[in-house]
GUVOKE-751274 format. One record per residue (C-alpha): x, z, y; residue number from 1. Coordinates in nm, 3 decimals, decimal comma, padded with zeros to 5 digits. Layout:
N
rec u:X w:Z v:Y num:NUM
...
This chain:
281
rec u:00,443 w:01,280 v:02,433 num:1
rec u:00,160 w:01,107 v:02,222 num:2
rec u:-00,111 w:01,382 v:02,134 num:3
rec u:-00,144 w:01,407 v:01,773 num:4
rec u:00,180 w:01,345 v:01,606 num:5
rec u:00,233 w:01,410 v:01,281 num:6
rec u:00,456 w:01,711 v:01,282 num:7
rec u:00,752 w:01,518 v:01,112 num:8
rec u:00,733 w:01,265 v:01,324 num:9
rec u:00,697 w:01,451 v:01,632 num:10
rec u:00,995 w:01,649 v:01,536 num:11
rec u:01,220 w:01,322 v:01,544 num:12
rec u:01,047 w:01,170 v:01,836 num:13
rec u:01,139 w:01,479 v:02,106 num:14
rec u:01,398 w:01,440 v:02,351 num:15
rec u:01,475 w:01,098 v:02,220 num:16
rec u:01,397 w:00,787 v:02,426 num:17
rec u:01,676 w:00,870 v:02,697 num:18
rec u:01,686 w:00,452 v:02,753 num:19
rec u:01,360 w:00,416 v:02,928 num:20
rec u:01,250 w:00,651 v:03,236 num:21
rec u:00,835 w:00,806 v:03,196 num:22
rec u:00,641 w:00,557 v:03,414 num:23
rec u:00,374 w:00,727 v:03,602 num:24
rec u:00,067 w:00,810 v:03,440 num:25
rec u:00,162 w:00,634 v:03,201 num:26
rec u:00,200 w:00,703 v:02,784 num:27
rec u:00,581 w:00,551 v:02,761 num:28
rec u:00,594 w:00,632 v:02,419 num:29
rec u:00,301 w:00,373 v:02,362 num:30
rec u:00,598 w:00,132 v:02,407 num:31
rec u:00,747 w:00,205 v:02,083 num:32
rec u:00,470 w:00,354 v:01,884 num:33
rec u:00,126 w:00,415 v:01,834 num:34
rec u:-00,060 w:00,668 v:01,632 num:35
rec u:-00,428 w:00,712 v:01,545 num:36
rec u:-00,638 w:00,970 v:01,345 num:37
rec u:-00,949 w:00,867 v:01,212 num:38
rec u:-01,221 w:00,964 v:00,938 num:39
rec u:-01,399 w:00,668 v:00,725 num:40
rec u:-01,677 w:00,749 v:00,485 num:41
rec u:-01,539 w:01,138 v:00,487 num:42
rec u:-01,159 w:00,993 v:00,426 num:43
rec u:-00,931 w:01,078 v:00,688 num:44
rec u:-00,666 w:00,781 v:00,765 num:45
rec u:-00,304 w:00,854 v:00,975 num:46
rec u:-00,255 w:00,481 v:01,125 num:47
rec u:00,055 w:00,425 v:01,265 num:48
rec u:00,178 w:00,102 v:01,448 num:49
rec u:00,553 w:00,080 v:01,531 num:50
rec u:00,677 w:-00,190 v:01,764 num:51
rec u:01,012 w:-00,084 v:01,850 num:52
rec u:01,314 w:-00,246 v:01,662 num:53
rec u:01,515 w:00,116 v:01,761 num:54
rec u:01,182 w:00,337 v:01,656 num:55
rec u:01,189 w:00,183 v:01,300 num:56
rec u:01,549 w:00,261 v:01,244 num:57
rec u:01,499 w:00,612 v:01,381 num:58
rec u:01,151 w:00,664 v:01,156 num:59
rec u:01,355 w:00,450 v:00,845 num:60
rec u:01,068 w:00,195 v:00,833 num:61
rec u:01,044 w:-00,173 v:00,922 num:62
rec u:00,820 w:-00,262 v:01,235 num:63
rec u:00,485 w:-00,278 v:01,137 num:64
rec u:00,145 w:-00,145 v:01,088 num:65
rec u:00,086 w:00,158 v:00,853 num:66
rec u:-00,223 w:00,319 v:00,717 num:67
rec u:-00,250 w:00,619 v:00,505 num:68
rec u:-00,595 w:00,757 v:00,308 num:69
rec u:-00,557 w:01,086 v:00,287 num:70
rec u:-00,812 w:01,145 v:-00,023 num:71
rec u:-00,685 w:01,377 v:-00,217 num:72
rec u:-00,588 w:01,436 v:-00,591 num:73
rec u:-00,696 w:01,094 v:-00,740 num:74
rec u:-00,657 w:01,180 v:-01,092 num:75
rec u:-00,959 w:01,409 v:-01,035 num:76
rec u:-01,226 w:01,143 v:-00,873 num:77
rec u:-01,569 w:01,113 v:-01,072 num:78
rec u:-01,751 w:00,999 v:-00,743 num:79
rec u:-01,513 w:00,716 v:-00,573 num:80
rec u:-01,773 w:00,529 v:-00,354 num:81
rec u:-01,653 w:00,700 v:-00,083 num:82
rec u:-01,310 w:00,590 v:-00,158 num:83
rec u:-01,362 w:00,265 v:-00,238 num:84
rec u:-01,548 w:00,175 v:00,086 num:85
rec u:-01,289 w:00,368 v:00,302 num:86
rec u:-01,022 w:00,149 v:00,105 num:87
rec u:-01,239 w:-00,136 v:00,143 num:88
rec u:-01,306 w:-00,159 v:00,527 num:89
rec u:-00,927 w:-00,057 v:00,614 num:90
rec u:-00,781 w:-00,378 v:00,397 num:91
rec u:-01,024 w:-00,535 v:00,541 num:92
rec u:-00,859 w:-00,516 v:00,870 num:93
rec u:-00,519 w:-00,630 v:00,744 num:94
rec u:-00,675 w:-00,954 v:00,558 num:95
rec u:-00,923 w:-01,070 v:00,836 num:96
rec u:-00,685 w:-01,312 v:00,986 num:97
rec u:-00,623 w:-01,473 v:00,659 num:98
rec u:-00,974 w:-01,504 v:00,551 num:99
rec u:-01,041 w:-01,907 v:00,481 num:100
rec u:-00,731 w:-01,960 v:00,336 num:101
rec u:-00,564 w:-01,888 v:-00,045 num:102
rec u:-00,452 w:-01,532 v:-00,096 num:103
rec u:-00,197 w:-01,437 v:-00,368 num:104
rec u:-00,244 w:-01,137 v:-00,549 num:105
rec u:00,050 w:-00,956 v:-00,689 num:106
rec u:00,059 w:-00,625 v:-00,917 num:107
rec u:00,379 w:-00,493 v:-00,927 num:108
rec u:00,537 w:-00,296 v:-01,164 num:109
rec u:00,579 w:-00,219 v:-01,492 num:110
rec u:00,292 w:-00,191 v:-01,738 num:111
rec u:00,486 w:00,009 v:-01,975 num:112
rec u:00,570 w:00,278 v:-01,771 num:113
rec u:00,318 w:00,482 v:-01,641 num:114
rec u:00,395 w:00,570 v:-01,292 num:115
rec u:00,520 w:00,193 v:-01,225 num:116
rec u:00,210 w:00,055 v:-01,385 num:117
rec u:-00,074 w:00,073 v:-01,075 num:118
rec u:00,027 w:-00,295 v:-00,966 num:119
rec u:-00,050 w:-00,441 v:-01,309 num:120
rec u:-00,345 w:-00,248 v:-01,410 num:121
rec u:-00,532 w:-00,320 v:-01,030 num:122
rec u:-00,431 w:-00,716 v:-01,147 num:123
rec u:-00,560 w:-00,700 v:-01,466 num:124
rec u:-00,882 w:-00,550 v:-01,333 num:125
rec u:-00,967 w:-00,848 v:-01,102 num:126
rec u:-01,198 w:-01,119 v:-01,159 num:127
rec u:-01,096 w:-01,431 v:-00,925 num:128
rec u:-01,395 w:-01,669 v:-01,036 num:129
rec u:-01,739 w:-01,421 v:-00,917 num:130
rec u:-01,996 w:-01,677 v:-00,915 num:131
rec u:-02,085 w:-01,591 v:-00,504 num:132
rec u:-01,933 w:-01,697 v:-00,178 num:133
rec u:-01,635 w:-01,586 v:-00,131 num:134
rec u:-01,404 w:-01,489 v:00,204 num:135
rec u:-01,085 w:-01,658 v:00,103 num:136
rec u:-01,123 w:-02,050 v:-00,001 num:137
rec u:-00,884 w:-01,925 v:-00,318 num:138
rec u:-00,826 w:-01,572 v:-00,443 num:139
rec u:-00,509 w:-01,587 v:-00,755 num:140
rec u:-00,372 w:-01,329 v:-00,904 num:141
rec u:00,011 w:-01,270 v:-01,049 num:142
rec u:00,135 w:-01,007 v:-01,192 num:143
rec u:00,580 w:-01,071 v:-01,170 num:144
rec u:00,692 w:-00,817 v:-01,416 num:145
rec u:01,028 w:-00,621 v:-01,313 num:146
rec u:01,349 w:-00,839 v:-01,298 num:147
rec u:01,513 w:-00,606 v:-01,573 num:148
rec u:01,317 w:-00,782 v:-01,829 num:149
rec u:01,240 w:-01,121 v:-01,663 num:150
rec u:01,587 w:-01,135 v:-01,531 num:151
rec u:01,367 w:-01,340 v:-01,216 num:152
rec u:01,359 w:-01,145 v:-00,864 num:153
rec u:01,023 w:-01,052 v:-00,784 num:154
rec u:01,054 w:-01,246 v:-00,442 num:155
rec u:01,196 w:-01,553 v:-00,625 num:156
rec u:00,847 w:-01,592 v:-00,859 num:157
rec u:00,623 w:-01,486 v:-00,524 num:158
rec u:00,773 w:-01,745 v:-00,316 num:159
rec u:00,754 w:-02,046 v:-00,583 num:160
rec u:00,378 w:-01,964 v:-00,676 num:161
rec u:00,269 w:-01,916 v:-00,335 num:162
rec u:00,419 w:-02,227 v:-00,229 num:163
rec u:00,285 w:-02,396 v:-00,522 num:164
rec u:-00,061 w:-02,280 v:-00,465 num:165
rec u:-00,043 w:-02,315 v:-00,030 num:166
rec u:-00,098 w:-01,926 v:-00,045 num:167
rec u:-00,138 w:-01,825 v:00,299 num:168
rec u:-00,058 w:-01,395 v:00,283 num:169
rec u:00,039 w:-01,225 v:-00,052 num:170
rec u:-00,103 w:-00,911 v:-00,096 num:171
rec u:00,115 w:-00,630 v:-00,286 num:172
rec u:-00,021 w:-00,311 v:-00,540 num:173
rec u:00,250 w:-00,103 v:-00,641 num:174
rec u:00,339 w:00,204 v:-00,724 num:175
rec u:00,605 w:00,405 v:-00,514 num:176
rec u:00,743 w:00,735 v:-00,447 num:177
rec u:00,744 w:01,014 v:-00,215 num:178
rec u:00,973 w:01,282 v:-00,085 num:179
rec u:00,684 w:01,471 v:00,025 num:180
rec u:00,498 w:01,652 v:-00,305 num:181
rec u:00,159 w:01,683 v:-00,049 num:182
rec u:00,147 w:01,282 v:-00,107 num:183
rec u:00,182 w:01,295 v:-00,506 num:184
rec u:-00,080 w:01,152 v:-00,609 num:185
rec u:-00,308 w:01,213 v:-00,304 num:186
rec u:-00,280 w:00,904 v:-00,096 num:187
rec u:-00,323 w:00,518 v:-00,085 num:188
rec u:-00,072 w:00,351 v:00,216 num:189
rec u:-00,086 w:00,003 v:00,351 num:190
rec u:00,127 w:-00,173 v:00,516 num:191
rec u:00,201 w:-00,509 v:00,646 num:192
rec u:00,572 w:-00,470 v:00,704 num:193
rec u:00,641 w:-00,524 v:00,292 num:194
rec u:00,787 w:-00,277 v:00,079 num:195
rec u:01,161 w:-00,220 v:-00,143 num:196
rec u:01,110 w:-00,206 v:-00,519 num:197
rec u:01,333 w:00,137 v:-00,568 num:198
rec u:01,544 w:00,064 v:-00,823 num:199
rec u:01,659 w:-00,280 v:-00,754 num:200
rec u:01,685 w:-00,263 v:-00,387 num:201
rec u:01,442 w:-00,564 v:-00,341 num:202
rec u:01,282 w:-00,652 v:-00,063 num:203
rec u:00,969 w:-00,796 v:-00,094 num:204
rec u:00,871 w:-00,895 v:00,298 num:205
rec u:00,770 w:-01,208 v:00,482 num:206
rec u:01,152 w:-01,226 v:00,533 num:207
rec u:01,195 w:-01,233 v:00,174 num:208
rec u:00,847 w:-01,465 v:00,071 num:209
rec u:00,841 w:-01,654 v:00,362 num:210
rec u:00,503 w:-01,543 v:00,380 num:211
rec u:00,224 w:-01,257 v:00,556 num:212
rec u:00,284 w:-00,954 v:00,310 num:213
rec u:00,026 w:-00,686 v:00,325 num:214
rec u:00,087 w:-00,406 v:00,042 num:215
rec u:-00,097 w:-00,106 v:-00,098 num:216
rec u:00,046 w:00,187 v:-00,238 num:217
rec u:00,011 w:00,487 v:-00,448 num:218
rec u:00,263 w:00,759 v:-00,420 num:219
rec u:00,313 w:00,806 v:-00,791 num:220
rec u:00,652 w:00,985 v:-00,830 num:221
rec u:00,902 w:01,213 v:-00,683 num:222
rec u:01,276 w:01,271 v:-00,687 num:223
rec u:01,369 w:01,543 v:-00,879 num:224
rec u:01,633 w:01,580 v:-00,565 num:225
rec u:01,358 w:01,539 v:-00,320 num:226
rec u:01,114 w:01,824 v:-00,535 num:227
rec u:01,434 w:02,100 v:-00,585 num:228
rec u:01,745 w:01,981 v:-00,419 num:229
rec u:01,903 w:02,267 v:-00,606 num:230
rec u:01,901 w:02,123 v:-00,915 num:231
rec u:02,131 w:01,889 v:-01,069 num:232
rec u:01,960 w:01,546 v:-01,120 num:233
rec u:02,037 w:01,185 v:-01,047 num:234
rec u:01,833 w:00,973 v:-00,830 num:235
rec u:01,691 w:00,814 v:-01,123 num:236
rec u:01,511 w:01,120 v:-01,166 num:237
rec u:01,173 w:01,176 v:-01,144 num:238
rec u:00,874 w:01,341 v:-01,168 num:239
rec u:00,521 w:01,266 v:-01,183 num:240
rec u:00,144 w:01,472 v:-01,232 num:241
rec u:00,083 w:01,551 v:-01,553 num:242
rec u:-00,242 w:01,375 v:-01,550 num:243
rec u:-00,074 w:01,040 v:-01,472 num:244
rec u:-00,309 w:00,791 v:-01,705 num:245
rec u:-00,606 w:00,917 v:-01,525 num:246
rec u:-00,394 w:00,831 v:-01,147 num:247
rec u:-00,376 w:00,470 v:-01,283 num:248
rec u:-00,704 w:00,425 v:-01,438 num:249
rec u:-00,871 w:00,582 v:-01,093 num:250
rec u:-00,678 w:00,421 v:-00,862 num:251
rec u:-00,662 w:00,113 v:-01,013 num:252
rec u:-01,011 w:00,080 v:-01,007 num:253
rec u:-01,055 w:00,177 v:-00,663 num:254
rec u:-00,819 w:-00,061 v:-00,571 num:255
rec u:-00,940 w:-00,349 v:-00,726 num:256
rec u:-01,279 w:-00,283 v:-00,670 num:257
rec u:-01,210 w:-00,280 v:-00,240 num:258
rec u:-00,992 w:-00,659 v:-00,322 num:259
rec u:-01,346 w:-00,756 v:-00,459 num:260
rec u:-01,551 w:-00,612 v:-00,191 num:261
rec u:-01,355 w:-00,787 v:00,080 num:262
rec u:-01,285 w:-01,125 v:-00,151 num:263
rec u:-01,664 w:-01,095 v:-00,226 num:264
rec u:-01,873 w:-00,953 v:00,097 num:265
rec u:-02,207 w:-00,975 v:-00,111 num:266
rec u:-02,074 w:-00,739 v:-00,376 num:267
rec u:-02,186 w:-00,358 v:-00,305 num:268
rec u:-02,030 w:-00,080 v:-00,488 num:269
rec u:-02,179 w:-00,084 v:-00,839 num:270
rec u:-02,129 w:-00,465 v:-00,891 num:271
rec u:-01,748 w:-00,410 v:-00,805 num:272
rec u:-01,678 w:-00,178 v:-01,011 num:273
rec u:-01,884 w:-00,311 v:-01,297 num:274
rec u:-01,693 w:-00,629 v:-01,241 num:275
rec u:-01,341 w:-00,439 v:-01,206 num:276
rec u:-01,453 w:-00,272 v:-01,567 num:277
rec u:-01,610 w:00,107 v:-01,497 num:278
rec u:-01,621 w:00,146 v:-01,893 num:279
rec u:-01,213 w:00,207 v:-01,914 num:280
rec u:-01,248 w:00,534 v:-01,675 num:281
């Protein structure tokens, strides 16, 4: 087995695999998944890289790459260089290979609702027109709304502007939830395998643009079945920290300030977030 599983996983992944015999020497479970544990600028990142069509049903995720920051409470940040350059040199990875070409932000959620409103508050903190060079020959920025007021699919908006503007990977900020109440509020995940808006069911994926789809996450809610499965409650029940406003004003920040650092090389720390608005924290 793969040294350094994450207990969970490890858990699901032993005695499975009865399909394919151990070569010799060799990691066979490299086949199907890989798993690496990290530190950046003190932040600890869990990437994950799943390859197997069977090993994503089993795990419950599409194939893809996934990275997790493990920082910590992020309604309680005064410092978030550290945080901000972690986050900056891991999307960084993801968006090398579109560098040159038009990127299409999108900030999904609902501004209205606190723990939905990460995606819109990261979009409304970016500045697409920095007067330096930047990495992507367009940077744009949408934020959809939520189909229960626009009565438009996300995906349906995201495909038609990124057509219309020869977008060549969207990038996704949203807020999500967790079953786990470790992760509330004390991660940021990326992925590149898209992500399902909860309460519609919608997929937003390069099966679904037509498109690259990297997306960043926040963690900022929790089932009340998933927290106490003893008690009563629907799945449209949740819970969040009860310092939620200063989650989204932190971690929208540090979001959009690492988009800036990697649309904008030239841009260190203080100019970032001076650009993505420090004063609202």
């Amino acid at each position: 087995m793969t040294a350094n599983l994450p207990p969970e996983i490890g858990k699901i992944l032993e005695g499975l695999f009865k399909k394919v015999a151990p070569s010799e020497g060799g990691d066979w479970i490299a086949d199907y998944v890989d798993f690496n544990e990290t530190e950046v600028h003190g932040i600890p990142i869990l990437r994950v890289n799943i390859k197997d069509e069977d090993m994503a049903g089993l795990l419950s995720k599409p194939v893809g790459q996934y990275s997790t920051l493990q920082t910590g409470p992020l309604g309680d940040y005064d410092d978030l260089e550290n945080v901000c350059a972690c986050l900056t040199e891991e999307l960084d990875r993801y968006l090398t290979p579109y560098k040159g070409k038009t990127l299409l932000i999108c900030g999904i959620g609902n501004q209205d609702s606190p723990i939905d409103s990460i995606g819109p508050e990261t979009a409304n903190r970016i500045f697409t027109h920095v007067p330096m060079k930047s990495a992507f020959e367009k940077l744009t920025v949408l934020t959809p709304g939520v189909s229960g007021a626009t009565n438009i699919s996300g995906s349906t908006q995201i495909a038609s502007v990124s057509s219309a503007i020869g977008a060549a990977c969207v990038l996704l900020v949203d807020s999500t939830h967790c079953t786990d109440y470790s992760r509330l509020c004390r991660c940021i995940e990326l992925t590149d395998a898209g992500i399902k808006i909860y309460h519609s069911g919608e997929e937003l994926s390069s099966s679904t643009i037509g498109l690259p789809v990297i997306s960043i996450g926040i963690p900022a809610a929790i089932r009340v079945q998933d927290l106490a499965p003893d008690i009563e409650a629907s799945d449209q029940d949740f819970l969040t920290v009860s310092n939620i406003e200063a989650v989204v004003r932190r971690a929208s920040l540090m979001i959009a300030c690492a988009i800036m650092r990697v649309a904008y090389p030239e841009l260190d720390h203080s100019a970032s977030m001076m650009i993505a608005d420090y004063s609202l924290l």
